[in-house]
C-alpha positions as a Markdown table, in Angstrom:
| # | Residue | x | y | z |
|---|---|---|---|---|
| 1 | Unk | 0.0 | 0.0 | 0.0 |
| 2 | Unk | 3.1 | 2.5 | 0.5 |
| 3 | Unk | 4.0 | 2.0 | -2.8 |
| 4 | Unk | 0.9 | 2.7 | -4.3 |
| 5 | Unk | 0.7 | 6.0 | -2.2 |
| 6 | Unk | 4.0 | 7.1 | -3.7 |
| 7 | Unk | 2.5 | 5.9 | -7.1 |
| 8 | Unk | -0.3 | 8.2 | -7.0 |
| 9 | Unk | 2.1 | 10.9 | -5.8 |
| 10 | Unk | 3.9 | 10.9 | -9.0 |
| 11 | Unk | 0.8 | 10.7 | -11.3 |
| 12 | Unk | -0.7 | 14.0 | -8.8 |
| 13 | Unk | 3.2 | 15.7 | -9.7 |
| 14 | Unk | 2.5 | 14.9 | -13.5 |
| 15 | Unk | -0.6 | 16.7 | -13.7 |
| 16 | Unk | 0.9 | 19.2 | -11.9 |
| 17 | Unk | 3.5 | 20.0 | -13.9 |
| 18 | Unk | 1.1 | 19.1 | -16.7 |
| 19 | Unk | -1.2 | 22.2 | -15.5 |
| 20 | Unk | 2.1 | 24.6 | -15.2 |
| 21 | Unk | 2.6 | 23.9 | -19.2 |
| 22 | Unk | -0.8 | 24.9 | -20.4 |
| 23 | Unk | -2.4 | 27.4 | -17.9 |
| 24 | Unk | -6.0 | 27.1 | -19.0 |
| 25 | Unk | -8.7 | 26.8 | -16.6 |
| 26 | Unk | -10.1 | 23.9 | -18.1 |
| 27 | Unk | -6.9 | 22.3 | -17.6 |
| 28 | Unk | -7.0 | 23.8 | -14.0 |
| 29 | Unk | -10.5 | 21.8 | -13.2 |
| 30 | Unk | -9.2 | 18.2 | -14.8 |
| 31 | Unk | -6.5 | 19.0 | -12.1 |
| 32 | Unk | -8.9 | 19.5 | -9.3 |
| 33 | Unk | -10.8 | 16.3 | -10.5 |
| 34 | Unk | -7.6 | 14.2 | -10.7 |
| 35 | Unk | -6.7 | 15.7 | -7.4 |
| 36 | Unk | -9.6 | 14.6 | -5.6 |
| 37 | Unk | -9.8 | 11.4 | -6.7 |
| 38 | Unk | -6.2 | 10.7 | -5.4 |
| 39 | Unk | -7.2 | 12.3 | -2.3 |
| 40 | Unk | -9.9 | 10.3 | -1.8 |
| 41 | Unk | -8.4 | 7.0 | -3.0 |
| 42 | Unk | -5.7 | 7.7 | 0.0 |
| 43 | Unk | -7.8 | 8.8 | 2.5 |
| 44 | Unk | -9.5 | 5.1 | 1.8 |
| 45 | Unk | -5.5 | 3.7 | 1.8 |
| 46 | Unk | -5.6 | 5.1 | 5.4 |
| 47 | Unk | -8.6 | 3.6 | 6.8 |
| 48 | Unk | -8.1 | 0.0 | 5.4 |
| 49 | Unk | -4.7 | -0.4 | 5.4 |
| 50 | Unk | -3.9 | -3.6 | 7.6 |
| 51 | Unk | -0.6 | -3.3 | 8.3 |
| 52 | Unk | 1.0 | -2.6 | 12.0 |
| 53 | Unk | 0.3 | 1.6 | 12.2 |
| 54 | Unk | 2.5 | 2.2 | 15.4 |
| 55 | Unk | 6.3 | 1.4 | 15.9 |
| 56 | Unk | 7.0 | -1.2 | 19.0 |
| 57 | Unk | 9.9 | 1.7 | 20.0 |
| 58 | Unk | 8.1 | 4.6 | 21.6 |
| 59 | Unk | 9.2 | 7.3 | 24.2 |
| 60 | Unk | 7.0 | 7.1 | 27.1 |
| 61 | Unk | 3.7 | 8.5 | 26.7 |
| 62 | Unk | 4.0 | 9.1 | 22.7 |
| 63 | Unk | 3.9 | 6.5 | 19.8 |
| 64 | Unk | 5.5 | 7.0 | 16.7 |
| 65 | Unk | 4.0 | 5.5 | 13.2 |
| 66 | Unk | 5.7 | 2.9 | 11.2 |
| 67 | Unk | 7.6 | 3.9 | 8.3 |
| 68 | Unk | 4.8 | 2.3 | 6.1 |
| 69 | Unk | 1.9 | 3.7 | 8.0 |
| 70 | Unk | 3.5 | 7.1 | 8.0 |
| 71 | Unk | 4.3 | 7.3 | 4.1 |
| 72 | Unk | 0.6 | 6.5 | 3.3 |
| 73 | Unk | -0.3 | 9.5 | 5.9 |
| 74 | Unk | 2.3 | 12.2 | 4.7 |
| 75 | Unk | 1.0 | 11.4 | 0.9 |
| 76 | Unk | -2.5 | 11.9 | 2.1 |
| 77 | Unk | -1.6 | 15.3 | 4.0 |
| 78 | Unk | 0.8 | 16.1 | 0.6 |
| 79 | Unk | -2.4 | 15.6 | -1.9 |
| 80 | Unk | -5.2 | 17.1 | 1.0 |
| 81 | Unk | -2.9 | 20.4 | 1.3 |
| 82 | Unk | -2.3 | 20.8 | -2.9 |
| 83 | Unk | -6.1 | 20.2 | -3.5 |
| 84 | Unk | -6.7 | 23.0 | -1.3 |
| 85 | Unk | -4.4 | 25.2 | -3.2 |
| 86 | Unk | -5.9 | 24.1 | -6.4 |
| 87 | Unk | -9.4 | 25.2 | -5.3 |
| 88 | Unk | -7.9 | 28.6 | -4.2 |
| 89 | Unk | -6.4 | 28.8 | -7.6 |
| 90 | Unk | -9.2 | 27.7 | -9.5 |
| 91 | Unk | -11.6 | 30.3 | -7.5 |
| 92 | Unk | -8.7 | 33.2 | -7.7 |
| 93 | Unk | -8.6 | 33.6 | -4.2 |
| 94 | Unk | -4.7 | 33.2 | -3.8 |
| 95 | Unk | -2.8 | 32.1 | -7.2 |
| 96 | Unk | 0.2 | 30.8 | -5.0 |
| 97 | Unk | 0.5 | 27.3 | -6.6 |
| 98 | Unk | 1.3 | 28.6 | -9.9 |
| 99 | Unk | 2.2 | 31.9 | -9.7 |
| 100 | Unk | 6.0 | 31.1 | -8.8 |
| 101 | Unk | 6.5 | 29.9 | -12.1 |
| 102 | Unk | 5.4 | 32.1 | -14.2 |
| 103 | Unk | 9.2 | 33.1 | -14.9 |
| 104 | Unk | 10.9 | 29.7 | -14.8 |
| 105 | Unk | 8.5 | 28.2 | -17.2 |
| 106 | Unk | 10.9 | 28.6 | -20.0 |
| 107 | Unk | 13.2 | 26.8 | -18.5 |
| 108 | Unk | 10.8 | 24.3 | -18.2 |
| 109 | Unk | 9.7 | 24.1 | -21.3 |
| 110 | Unk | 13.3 | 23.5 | -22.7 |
| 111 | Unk | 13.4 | 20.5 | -20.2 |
């Protein structure tokens, strides 16, 4: 299941970076779509993943996640957080997620 939570990270990053080449808000809502289906899909990865979720090594009073657990639950904070921003993009309230780039898109391009 980690695996596939870093599997659907790189497809979310691909349509990101597929969303900084064109710039068009019907490319913009395709993202939003893909982006909440991948946020979804791991937020089901969280609740039905089977595996041990806490580490057997903890400080007293605390326990940490296993490394496993923990990747599934970073991606799903990762995707949760950049939907957000893609929904403030898409509405114009705050243009953060692509407005960075605006000058290092050529270089992107050339890539």
């Amino acid at each position: 299941m980690p695996l596939i939570a870093i599997i659907i990270d790189f497809i979310t990053l691909g349509f990101y970076f597929l969303q900084l080449r064109t710039l068009t808000p019907s490319m913009f809502v395709l993202g939003i779509i893909v982006q909440i289906l991948a946020v979804l899909f791991l937020l089901a990865l969280v609740f039905i993943y089977q595996g041990q979720r806490r580490s057997n090594w903890h400080p007293e009073g605390y326990h940490y996640l296993t490394i496993r657990y923990g990747i599934i639950i970073i991606s799903f904070i990762f995707n949760a957080i950049a939907l957000f921003l893609y929904i403030l993009n898409f509405t114009g309230d705050n243009d953060i997620v692509f407005s960075g780039f605006s000058q290092a898109l050529p270089l992107l391009l050339i890539a």
